[in-house]
N, C-alpha and C positions, 0 to 999 in steps of 0.2 A: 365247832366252837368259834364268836367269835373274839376277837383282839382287843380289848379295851386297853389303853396305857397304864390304868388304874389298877391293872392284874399283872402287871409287868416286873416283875424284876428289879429291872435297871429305875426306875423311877421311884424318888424321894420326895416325898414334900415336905419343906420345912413354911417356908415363907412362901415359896412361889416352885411349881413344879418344873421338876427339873430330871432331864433324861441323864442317867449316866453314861450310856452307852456311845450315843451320839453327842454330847457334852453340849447340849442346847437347852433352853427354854422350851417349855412347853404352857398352853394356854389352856386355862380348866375346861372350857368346852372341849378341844381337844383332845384330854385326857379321858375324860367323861362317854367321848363315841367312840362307836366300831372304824378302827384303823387296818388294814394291810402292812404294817410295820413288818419288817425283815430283821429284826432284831430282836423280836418279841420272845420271851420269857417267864411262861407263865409264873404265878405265884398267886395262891388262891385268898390273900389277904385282904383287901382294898386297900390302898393306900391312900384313901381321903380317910377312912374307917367309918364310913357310912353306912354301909354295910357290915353288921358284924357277923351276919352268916359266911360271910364268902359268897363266892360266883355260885348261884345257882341257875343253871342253865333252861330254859325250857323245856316241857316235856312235848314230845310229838303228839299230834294232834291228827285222829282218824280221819281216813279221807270220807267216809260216810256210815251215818247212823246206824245200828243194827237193825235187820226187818227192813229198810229201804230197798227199793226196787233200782236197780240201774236204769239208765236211759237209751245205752248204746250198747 
């Protein structure tokens, strides 16, 4: 799965996003991509609410057609 800040936890937005964890500012692009964050805690809500589904994640994707022939 990956880390959005936007599924986190710790982050509120009122006026401008804001980490609670690390008690910093955060900038909406940033909040918006996939982070590496060490703090991260999911929470399947958005918190822009842009999404009203929640995180739906991708589904995996066949590596080949049925009835396709390998190559190797």
């Amino acid at each position: 799965m990956r880390q959005y800040c936007r599924y986190c936890g710790y982050l509120t937005v009122n006026n401008v996003p804001w980490c609670g964890k690390r008690e910093e500012m955060i900038s909406e692009a940033a909040a918006k991509s996939p982070n590496r964050c060490h703090d991260f805690a999911y929470n399947p809500m958005d918190a822009f609410q842009e999404n009203e589904k929640g995180y739906l994640p991708q589904k995996p994707r066949k590596g080949q057609c049925d009835g396709q022939m390998k190559l190797f």
